[in-house]
C-alpha positions as CSV (number, residue, x, y, z in Angstrom):
1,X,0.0,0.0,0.0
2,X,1.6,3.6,-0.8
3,X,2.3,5.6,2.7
4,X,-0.4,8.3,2.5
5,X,1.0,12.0,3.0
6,X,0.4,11.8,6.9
7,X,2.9,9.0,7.0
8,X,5.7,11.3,5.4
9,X,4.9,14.3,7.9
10,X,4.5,12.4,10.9
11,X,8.1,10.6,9.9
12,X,9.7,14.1,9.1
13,X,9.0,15.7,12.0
14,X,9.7,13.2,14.5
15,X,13.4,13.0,13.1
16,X,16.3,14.8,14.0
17,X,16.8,17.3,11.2
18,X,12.8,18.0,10.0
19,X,12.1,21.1,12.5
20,X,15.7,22.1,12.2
21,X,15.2,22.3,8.3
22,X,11.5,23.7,8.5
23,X,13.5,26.4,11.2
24,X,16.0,27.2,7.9
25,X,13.4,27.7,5.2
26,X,10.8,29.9,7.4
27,X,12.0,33.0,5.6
28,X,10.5,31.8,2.5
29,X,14.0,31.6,0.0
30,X,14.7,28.4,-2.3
31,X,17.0,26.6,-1.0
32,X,19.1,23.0,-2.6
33,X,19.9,20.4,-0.4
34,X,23.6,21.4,-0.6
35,X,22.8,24.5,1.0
36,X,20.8,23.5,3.2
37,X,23.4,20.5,4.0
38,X,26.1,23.5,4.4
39,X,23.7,25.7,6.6
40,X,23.4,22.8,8.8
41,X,26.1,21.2,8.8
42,X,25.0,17.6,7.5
43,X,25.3,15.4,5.0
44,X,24.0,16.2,1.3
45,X,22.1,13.2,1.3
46,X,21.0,13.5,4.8
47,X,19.6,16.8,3.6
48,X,17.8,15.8,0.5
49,X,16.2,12.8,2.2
50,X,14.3,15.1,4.7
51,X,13.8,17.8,2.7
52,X,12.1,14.9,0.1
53,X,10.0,13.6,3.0
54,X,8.6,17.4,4.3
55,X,7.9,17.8,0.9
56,X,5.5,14.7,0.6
57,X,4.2,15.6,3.8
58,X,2.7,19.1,2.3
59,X,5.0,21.3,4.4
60,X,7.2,22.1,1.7
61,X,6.9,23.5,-2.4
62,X,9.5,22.1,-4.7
63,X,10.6,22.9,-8.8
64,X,13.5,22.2,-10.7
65,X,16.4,24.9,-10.5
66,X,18.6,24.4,-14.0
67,X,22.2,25.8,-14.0
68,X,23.2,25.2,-17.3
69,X,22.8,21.0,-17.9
70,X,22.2,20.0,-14.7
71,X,19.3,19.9,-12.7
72,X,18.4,20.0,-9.0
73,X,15.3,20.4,-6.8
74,X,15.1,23.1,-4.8
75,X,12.5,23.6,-1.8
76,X,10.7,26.4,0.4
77,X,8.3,26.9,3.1
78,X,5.3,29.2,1.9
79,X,4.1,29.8,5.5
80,X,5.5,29.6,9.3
81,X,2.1,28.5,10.3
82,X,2.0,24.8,9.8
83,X,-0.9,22.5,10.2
84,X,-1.0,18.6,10.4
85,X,-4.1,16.8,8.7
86,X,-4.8,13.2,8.9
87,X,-7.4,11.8,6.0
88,X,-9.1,9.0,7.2
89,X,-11.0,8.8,3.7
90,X,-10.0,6.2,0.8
91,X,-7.4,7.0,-1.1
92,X,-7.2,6.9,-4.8
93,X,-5.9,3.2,-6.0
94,X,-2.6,2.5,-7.5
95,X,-4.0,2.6,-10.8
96,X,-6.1,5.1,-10.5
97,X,-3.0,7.0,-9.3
98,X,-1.3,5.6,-12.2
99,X,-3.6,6.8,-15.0
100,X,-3.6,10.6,-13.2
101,X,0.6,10.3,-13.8
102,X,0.5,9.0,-17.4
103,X,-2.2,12.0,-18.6
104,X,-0.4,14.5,-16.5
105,X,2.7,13.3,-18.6
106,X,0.8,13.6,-21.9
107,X,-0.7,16.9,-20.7
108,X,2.5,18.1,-20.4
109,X,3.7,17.0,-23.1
110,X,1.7,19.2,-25.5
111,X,1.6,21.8,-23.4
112,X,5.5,22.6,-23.7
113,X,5.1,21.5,-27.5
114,X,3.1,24.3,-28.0
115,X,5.4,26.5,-25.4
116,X,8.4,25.7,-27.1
117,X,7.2,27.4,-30.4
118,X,6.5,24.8,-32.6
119,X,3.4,25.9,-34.6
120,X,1.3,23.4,-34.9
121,X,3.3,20.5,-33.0
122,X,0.5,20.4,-29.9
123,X,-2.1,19.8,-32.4
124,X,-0.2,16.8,-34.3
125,X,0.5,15.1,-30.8
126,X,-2.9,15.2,-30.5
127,X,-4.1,13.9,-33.4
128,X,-1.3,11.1,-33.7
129,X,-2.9,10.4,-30.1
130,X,-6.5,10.1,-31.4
131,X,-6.0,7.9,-34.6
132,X,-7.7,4.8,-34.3
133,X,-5.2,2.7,-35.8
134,X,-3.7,2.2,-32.5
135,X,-6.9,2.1,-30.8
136,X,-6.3,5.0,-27.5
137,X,-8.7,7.5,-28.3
138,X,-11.2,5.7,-26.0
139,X,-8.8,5.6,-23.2
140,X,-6.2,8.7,-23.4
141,X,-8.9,11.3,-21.9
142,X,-11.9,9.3,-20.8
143,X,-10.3,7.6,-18.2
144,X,-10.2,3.3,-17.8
145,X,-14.0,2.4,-18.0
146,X,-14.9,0.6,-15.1
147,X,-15.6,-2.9,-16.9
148,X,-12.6,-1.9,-19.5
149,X,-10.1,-4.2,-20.4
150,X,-7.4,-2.2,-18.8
151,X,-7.5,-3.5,-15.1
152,X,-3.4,-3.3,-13.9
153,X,-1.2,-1.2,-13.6
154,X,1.3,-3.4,-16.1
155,X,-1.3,-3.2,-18.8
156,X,-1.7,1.0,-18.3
157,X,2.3,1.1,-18.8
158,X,2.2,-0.9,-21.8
159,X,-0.9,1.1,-23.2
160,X,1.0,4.6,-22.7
161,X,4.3,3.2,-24.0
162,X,2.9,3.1,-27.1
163,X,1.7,6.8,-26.5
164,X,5.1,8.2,-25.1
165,X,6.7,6.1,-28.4
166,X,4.7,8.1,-30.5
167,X,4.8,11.3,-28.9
168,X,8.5,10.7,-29.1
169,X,8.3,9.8,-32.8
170,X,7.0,12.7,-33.5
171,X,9.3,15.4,-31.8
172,X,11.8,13.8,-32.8
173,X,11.0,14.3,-36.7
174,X,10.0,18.2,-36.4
175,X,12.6,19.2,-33.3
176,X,15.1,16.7,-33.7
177,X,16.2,14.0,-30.9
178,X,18.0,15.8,-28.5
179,X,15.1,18.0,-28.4
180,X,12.6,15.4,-28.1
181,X,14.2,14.0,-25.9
182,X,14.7,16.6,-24.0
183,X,10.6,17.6,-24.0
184,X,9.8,14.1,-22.7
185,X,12.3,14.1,-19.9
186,X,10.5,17.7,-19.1
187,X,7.1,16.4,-19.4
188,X,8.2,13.7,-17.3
189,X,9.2,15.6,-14.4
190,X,6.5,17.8,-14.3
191,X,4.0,14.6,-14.1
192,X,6.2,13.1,-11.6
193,X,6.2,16.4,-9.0
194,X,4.5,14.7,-5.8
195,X,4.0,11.5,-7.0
196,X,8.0,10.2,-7.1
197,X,7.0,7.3,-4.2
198,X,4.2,6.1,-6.7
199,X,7.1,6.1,-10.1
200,X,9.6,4.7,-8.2
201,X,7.2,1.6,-6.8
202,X,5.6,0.8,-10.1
203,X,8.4,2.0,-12.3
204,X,6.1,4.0,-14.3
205,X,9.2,5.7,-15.9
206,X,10.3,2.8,-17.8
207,X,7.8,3.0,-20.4
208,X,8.4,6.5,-21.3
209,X,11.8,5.8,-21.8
210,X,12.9,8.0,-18.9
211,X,15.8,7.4,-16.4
């Protein structure tokens, strides 16, 4: 079962370095682990682990800071005044959860197609995405219909490997690979933001052809 966001906080803030790293980002500035490692005088990785888990435990926001090639996450604390919840409702299943990533991942997909200039890119995603030769338009946008054939998580990756292969088809012959590549690892990310415990259990990066 995935730990629910509670889990995370609750684990963060009973630790030795979560109030001490909530303390250093009260004044609202991004920080990277590495500074905040510095600042505190711990280890990197020591750093990044608890900054990861106050982040899935809703206490802190987190992007991408990109210094030239290389990429690292930076985090902050939008308020000093904190509040713990505990959701004693259902939670969304793993595939559910699953199907939320891979359309995020589409969505974003597009969306930096058409913010990367490309006129008309966005809309041949789309319609490459709709032909019913490969038989997705009933699933990309309507969701898994609840007496569907698609009932795992393994048959959802296969179904939006195909997608990400076409998607990546594409881009790469109007932008080039490096490029395309570059938009899917993008797209990737953004779908991923919050829901790295849920990739990283069901590898739902392999199929996109994603580290």
């Amino acid at each position: 079962m995935e730990e629910k966001p509670f889990a995370h906080a609750a684990r963060a803030l009973s630790s030795d370095h979560g109030l001490r790293i909530l303390s250093l980002l009260k004044n609202g500035r991004w920080r990277i682990a590495s500074e905040v490692a510095h600042t505190l005088g711990i280890h990197t990785s020591t750093a990044s682990k608890w900054l990861y888990e106050l982040h899935r435990g809703g206490f802190l926001a987190r992007r991408t800071r990109k210094a030239g090639t290389r990429k690292a996450y930076e985090y902050r604390l939008g308020s000093p005044h904190l509040t713990l919840e505990l959701d004693l409702a259902e939670s969304e299943t793993p595939l559910e959860a699953s199907l939320i990533f891979y359309t995020d991942f589409v969505t974003h997909a597009i969306e930096l197609a058409r913010r990367l200039g490309w006129p008309g890119l966005d809309k041949e995603i789309l319609a490459r995405l709709e032909a019913a030769r490969n038989d997705l338009k009933e699933y990309i946008f309507a969701g898994i219909p609840k007496d569907g054939p698609l009932r795992t998580v393994d048959q959802l990756k296969r179904l939006y490997g195909q997608i990400a292969a076409e998607i990546r088809d594409l881009c790469t012959k109007t932008m080039g690979e490096m490029a395309a590549s570059d938009l899917v690892e993008s797209a990737y990310e953004e779908a991923s933001e919050g829901k790295e415990e849920l990739v990283r259990r069901f590898h739902l990066n392999k199929p996109l052809g994603v580290a």
